[in-house]
C-alpha positions as CSV (number, residue, x, y, z in Angstrom):
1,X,264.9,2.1,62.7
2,X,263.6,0.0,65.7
3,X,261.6,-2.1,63.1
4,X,264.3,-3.0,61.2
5,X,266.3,-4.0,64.2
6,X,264.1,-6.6,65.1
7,X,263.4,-7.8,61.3
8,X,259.6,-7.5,61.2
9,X,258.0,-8.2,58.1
10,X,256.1,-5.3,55.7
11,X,252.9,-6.8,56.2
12,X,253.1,-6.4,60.2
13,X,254.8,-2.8,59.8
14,X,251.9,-1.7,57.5
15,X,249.3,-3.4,59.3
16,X,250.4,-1.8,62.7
17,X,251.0,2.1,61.1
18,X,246.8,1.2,59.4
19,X,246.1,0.4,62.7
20,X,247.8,3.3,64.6
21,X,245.6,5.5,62.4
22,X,242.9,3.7,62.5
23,X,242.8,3.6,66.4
24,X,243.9,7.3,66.6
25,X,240.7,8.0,64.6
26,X,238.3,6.0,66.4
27,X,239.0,8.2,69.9
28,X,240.3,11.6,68.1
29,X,237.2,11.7,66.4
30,X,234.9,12.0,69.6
31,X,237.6,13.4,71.6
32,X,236.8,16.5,68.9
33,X,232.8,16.3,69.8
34,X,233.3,15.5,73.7
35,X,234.1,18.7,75.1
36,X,232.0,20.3,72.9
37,X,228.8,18.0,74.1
38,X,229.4,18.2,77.5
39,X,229.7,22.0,77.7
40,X,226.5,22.5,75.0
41,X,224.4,19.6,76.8
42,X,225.5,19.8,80.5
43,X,226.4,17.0,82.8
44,X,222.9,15.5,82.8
45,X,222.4,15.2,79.5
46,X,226.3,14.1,78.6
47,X,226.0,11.2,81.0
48,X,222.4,10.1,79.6
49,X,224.0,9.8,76.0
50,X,226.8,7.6,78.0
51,X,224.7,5.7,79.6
52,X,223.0,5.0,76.5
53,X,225.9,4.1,74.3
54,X,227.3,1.7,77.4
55,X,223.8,0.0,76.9
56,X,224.3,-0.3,73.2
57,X,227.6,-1.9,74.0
58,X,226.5,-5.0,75.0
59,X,224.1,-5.7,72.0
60,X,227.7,-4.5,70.4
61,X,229.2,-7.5,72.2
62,X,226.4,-9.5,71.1
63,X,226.3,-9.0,68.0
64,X,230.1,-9.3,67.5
65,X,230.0,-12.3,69.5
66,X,233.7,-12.8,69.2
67,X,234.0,-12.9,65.8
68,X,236.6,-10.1,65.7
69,X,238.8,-12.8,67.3
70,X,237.7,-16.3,65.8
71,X,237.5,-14.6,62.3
72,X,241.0,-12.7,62.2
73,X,242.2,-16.4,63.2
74,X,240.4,-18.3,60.7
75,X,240.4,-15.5,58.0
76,X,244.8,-15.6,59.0
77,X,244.7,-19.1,58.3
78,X,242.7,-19.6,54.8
79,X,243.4,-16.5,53.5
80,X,245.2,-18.3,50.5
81,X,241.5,-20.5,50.0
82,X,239.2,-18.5,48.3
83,X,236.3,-20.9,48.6
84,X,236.5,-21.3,52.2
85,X,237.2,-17.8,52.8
86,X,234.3,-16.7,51.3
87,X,232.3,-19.2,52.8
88,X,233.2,-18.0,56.1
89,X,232.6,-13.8,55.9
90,X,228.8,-14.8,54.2
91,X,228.1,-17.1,57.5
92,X,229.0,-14.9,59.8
93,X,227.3,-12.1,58.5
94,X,224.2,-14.0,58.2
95,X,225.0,-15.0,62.0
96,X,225.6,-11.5,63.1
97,X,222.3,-10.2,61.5
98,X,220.0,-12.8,63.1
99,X,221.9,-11.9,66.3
100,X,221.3,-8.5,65.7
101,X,217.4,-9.2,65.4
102,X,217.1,-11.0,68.5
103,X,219.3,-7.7,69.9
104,X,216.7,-5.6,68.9
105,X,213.6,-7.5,70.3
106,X,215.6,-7.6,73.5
107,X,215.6,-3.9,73.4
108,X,212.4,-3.0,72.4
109,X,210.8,-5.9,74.9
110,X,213.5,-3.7,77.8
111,X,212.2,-0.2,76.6
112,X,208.2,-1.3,76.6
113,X,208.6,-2.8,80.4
114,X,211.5,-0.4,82.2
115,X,210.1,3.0,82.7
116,X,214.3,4.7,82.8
117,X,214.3,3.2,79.2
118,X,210.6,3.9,77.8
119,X,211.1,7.5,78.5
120,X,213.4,8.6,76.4
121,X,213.0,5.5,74.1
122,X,214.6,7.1,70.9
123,X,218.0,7.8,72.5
124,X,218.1,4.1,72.6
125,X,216.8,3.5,69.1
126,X,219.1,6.2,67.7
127,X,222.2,4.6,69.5
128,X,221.2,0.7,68.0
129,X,222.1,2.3,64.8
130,X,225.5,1.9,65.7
131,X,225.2,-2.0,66.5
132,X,224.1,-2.3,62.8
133,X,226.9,-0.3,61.9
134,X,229.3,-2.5,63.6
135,X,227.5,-5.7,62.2
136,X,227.6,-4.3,58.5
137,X,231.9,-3.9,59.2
138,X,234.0,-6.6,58.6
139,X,237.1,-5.6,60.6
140,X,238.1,-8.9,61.4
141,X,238.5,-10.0,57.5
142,X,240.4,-7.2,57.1
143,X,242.6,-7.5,59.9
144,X,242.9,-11.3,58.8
145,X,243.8,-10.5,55.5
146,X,246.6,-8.0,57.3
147,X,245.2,-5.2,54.6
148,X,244.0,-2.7,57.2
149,X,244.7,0.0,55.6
150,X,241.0,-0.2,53.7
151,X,239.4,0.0,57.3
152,X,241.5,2.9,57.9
153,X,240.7,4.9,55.2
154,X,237.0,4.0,55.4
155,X,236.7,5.0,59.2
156,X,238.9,8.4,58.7
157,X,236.3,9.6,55.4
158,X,232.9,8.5,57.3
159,X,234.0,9.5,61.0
160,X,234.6,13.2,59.6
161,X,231.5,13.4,57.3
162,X,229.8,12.0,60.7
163,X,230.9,14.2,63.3
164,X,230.6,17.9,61.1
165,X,227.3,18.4,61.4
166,X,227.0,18.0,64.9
167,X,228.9,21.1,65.5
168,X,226.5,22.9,63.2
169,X,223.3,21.4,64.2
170,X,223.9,20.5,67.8
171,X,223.0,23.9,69.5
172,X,221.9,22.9,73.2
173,X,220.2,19.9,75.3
174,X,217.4,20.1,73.1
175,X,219.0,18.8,70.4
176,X,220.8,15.6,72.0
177,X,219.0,13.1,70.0
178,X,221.2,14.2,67.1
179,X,224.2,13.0,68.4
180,X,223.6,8.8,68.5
181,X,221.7,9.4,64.9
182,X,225.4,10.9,63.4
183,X,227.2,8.5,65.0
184,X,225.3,5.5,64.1
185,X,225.0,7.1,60.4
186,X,229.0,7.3,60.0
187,X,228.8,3.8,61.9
188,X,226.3,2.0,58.9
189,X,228.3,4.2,55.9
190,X,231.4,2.8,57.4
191,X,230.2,-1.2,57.3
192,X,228.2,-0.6,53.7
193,X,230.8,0.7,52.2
194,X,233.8,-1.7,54.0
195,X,231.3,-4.6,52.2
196,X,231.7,-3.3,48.9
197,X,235.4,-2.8,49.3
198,X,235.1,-6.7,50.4
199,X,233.6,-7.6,47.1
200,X,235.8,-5.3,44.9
201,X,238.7,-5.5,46.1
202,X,239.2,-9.1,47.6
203,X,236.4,-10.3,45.2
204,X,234.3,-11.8,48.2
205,X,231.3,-13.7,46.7
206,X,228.3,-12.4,49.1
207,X,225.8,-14.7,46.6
208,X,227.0,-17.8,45.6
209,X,229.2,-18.8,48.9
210,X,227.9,-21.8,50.8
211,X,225.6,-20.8,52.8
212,X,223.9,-23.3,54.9
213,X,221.8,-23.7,58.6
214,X,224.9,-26.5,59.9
215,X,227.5,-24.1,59.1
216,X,226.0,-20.8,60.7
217,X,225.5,-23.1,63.8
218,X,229.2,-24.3,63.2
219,X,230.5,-20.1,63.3
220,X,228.5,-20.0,66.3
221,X,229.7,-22.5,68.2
222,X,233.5,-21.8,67.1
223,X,233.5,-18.6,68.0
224,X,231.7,-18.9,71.3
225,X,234.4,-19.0,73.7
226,X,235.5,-15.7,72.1
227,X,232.0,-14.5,73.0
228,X,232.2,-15.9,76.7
229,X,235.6,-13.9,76.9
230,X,234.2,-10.4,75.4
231,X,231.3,-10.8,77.8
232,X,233.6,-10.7,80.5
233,X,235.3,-8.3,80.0
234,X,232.6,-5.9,79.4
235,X,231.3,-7.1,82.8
236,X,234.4,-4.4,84.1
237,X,234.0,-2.1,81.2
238,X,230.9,-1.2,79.9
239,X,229.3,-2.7,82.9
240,X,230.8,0.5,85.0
241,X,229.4,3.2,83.2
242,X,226.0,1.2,83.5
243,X,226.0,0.3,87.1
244,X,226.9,4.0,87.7
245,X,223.7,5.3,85.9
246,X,221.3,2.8,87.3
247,X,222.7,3.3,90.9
248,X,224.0,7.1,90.9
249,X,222.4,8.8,88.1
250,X,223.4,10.2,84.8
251,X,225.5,13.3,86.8
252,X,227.5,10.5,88.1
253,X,227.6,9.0,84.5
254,X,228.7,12.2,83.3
255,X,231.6,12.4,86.0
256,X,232.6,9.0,85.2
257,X,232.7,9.3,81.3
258,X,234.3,12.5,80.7
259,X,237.4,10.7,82.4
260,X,237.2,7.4,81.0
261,X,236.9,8.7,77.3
262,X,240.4,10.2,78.0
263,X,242.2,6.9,79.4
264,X,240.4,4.8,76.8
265,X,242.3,7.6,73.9
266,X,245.5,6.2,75.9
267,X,245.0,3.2,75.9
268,X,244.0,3.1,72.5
269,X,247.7,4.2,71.7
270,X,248.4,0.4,72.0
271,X,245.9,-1.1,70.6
272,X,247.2,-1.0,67.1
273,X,250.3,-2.7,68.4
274,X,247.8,-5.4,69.8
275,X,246.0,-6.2,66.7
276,X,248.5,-6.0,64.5
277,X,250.8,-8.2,66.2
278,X,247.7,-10.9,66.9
279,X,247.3,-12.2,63.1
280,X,252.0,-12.2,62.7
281,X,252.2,-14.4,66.0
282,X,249.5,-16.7,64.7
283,X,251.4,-17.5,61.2
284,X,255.3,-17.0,63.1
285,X,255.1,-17.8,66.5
286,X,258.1,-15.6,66.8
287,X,258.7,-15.3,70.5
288,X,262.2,-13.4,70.3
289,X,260.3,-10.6,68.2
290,X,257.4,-10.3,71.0
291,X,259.9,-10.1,74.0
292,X,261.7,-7.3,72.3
293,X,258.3,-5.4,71.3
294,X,256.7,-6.5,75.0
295,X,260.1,-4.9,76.9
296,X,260.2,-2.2,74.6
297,X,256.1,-0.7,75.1
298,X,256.6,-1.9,78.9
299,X,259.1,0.8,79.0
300,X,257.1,3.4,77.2
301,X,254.5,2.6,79.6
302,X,256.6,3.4,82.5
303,X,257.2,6.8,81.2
304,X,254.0,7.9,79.6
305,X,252.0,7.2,82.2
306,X,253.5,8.7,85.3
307,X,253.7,12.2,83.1
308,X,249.9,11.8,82.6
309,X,249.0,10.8,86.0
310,X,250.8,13.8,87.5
311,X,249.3,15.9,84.6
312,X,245.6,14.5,85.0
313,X,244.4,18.2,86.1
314,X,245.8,19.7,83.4
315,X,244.9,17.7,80.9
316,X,241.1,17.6,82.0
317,X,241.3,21.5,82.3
318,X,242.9,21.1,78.6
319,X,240.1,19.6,76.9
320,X,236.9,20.2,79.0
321,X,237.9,23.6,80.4
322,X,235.5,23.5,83.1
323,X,235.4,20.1,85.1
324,X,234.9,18.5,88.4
325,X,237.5,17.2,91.1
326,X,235.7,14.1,91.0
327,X,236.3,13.4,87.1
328,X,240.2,14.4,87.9
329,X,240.8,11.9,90.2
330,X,239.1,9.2,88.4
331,X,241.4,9.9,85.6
332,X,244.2,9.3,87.7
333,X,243.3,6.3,89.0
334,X,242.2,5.4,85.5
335,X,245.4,6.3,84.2
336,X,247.2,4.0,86.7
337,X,244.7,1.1,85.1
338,X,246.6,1.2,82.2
339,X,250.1,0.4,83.8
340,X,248.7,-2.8,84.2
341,X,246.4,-3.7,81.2
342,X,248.6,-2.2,78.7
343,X,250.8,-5.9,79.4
344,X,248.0,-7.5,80.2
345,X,246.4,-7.4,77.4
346,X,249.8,-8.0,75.2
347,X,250.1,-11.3,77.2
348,X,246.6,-12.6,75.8
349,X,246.1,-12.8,72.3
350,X,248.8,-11.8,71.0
351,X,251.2,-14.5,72.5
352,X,248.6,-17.0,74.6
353,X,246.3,-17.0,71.7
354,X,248.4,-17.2,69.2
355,X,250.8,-20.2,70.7
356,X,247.1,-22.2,70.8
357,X,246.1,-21.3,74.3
358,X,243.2,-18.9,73.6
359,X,241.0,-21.0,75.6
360,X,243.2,-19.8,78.6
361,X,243.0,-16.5,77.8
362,X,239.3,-16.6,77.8
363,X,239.1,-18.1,81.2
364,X,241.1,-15.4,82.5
365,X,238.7,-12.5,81.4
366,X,235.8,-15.0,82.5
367,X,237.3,-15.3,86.4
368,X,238.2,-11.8,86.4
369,X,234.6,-11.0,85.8
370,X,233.1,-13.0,88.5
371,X,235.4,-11.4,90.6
372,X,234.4,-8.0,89.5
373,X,231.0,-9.3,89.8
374,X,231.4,-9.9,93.4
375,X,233.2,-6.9,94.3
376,X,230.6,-4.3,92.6
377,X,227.6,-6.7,94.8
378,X,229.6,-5.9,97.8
379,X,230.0,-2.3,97.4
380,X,226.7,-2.1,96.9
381,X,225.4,-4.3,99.5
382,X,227.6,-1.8,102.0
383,X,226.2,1.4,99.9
384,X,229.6,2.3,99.1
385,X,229.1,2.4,94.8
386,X,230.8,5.9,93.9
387,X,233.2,6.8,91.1
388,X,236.1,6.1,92.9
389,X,235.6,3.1,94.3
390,X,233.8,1.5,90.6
391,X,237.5,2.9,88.9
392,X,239.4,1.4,91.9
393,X,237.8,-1.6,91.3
394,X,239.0,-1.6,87.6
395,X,242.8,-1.4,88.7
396,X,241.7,-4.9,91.3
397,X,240.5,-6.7,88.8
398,X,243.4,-5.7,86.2
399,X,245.5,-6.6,88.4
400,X,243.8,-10.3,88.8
401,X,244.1,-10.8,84.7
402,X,247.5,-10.0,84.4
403,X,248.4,-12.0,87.6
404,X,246.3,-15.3,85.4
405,X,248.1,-14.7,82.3
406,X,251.4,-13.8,83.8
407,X,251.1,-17.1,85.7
408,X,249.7,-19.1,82.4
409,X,252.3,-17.8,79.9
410,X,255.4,-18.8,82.4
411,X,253.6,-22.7,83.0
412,X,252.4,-22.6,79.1
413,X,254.8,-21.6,77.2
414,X,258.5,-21.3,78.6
415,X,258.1,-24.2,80.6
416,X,256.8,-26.5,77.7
C-alpha cells in the first residue's frame, strides 16, 4: 500500500479517506442538481442563482474570517487542554455571529440602495441562509481534532435530505427561489447538528467556557492575517463570477458557472489531501513524507488533467447535454488552472504554514490579488472583460502564487 510505504500515521490516513468523502460530497451533491437546474431554469435564471451564491461568498469569507486556518492550528496544538480548547470554539463562535450580524446589515443596507439587488431581494435572503449555515459548522475543530469523519457523516445525511426535494418541487424558473432556501436549510441542519456532536461527543462546554470581550478581540486579531489571505484569494475566485454578472449579465454568469462547477469537482479531488495533511505537518514537520506525497499527486496531475482537457467537450456534453462552445472552452482553460494550483496550493499551508511561515503564505495570496485586481481594471478599461479572458486571467495569476511560494519554500525552508 502507498500509505504504508511512506509510514503515515492512522490518524492522517483516516482523516484524509473523511476528507476524500467529505469533499466528494460537497461537489457530487450539486453536481446531481446542476444539470438538472440549468436545463429546468435556463441560462438566465442558472447564472442569477450564481451570481447570487458568489455574492453570498464573501459574507462566507467574512464570517469565516480565517478561522478555518487559525483554529485547525490552534485547536492541533491544545487539543490535549480541555480548558483552553473549550475556551477557544465558544469565542469564536460568538465572533463569527456578531460578524455574521454586521454581514447581514451590509446586505440589507446593499439590497435597499442597488436596484440589481432590490429586485429580486429574496434570492439574496434565501442564499444568507447558507452563511449562517457555515457559521453554525465548526469544521476547523474537527479538522483540528483530526476526527473528520463526524463532519463527513454530517454533510453526506443533510446534503441528501437537502437536495431531494428540489427534484420534486423544482418544476421551472418559477420556482428558483427554492433552490438557495434547500441549500441553506441542509447548510444550518449541518452546523446545528455538527454543535451538538461538539458537545456530545468531545464534551465541548458551550456555557461555562470563558467567555470574555479581550479574548473575542484576541480570536480576531489572531486570526486576521488568515482573513487578509481568504480575502485575497476570493478576489480571483468568487470575485470572477461577480465581475462577470455585474459587467456581462447573468447569461454570461451562466456560461461561466456551468464550467467552473466542473473544475472546482476536480480540484476538489485534492483538497482532502490538503487538509488532511495541514494539521500532521503542524505536529511532525515531516518533510521526507511531503516530498514523496507532493511528487507523487504532481504526477497524477500530469495525467489527469491532459485526459480532461482533451475530453472537456465530452464531458460538458456528459453532464449538461446541451451546452455552449463558450462554456467548453472555459473548462479547458479552467482545467489547465489546476496544473498549476493543484502544487500551489500544497506548497502553502501544508508545508509553509506548517514550518511557521504562514505569514508568507498569506502575502502571497495578498500580492496575487492586487495583481488580479489590476489585470480585471485593465481589461475593462480596454472593454475586453469576456469569459475567456476573466478564466485566462485565473491561470496568470496562478501562475504568480506558485512562482511566490515556489520561490519562498526554496529561501525558507531548504536553505535554512
Amino acid at each position: 500500500m502507498f500509505f504504508k510505504k511512506i509510514n503515515l500515521s492512522s490518524s492522517l490516513i483516516s482523516n484524509f479517506f473523511s476528507l476524500v468523502i467529505l469533499q466528494g460530497a460537497n461537489y457530487i451533491f450539486p453536481l446531481l442538481t446542476i444539470p438538472f437546474l440549468f436545463r429546468t431554469l435556463g441560462v438566465d435564471t442558472f447564472g442569477l442563482i450564481n451570481f447570487a451564491s458568489a455574492f453570498a461568498q464573501y459574507f462566507v469569507i467574512l464570517t469565516d474570517f480565517g478561522f478555518n486556518l487559525s483554529g485547525v492550528q490552534f485547536i492541533s496544538a491544545n487539543r490535549g487542554n480541555k480548558e483552553l480548547r473549550d475556551t477557544f470554539f465558544v469565542n469564536v463562535l460568538i465572533s463569527q455571529l456578531f460578524l455574521f450580524f454586521i454581514g447581514l446589515i451590509i446586505l440589507l443596507l446593499v439590497l435597499f440602495i442597488f436596484d440589481k439587488f432590490s429586485h429580486n431581494k429574496w434570492l439574496y435572503l434565501l442564499s444568507y441562509l447558507t452563511v449562517f449555515g457555515t457559521v453554525l459548522l465548526p469544521t476547523w475543530f474537527f479538522q483540528g481534532m483530526e476526527e473528520m469523519k463526524y463532519i463527513t457523516k454530517i454533510n453526506i445525511a443533510t446534503r441528501t435530505l437537502a437536495i431531494i426535494p428540489i427534484f420534486f418541487l423544482v418544476k421551472s424558473d418559477a420556482d428558483y427561489l427554492l433552490v438557495p432556501f434547500f441549500y441553506g436549510l441542509g447548510s444550518v441542519a449541518s452546523g446545528v447538528i455538527a454543535l451538538y456532536t461538539a458537545k456530545t461527543r468531545f464534551e465541548v462546554n458551550l456555557c461555562l467556557a470563558k467567555v470574555s470581550l479581550s479574548a473575542i478581540k484576541k480570536c480576531l486579531k489572531d486570526s486576521s492575517d488568515f482573513f487578509v489571505s481568504r480575502i485575497s484569494v476570493s478576489i480571483y475566485t468568487v470575485s470572477n463570477t461577480f465581475v462577470l454578472g455585474l459587467v456581462l449579465g447573468n447569461v454570461a454568469v451562466g456560461y461561466y458557472a456551468a464550467a467552473e462547477k466542473l473544475y472546482l469537482a476536480l480540484q476538489s479531488m485534492f483538497g482532502p489531501l490538503n487538509n488532511a495533511l495541514y494539521p500532521y505537518m503542524i505536529k511532525n514537520r515531516d518533510i521526507v513524507v511531503f516530498k514523496k506525497i507532493f511528487i507523487t499527486v504532481l504526477v497524477i496531475n500530469c495525467i489527469v488533467l491532459p485526459v480532461c482537457i482533451y475530453n472537456s467537450d465530452f464531458i460538458m456534453q456528459l453532464v449538461y447535454k446541451n451546452v455552449a462552445i463558450e462554456s467548453v472552452n472555459v473548462l479547458k482553460i479552467l482545467f489547465g488552472v489546476c496544473l498549476i494550483s493543484v502544487p500551489s496550493i500544497l506548497l502553502g499551508y501544508p508545508l509553509l504554514g506548517a514550518f511557521g511561515h504562514a505569514r508568507y503564505t498569506n502575502r502571497t495570496v495578498i500580492i496575487a490579488s492586487f495583481f488580479h485586481v489590476a489585470m480585471l481594471v485593465l481589461l475593462l478599461f480596454i472593454n475586453s472583460i469576456t469569459v475567456y479572458s476573466v478564466a485566462s486571467l485565473v491561470v496568470l495569476t496562478e501562475l504568480f502564487v506558485l512562482g511566490l511560494r515556489a520561490n519562498g519554500v526554496r529561501r525558507l525552508i531548504f536553505e535554512n
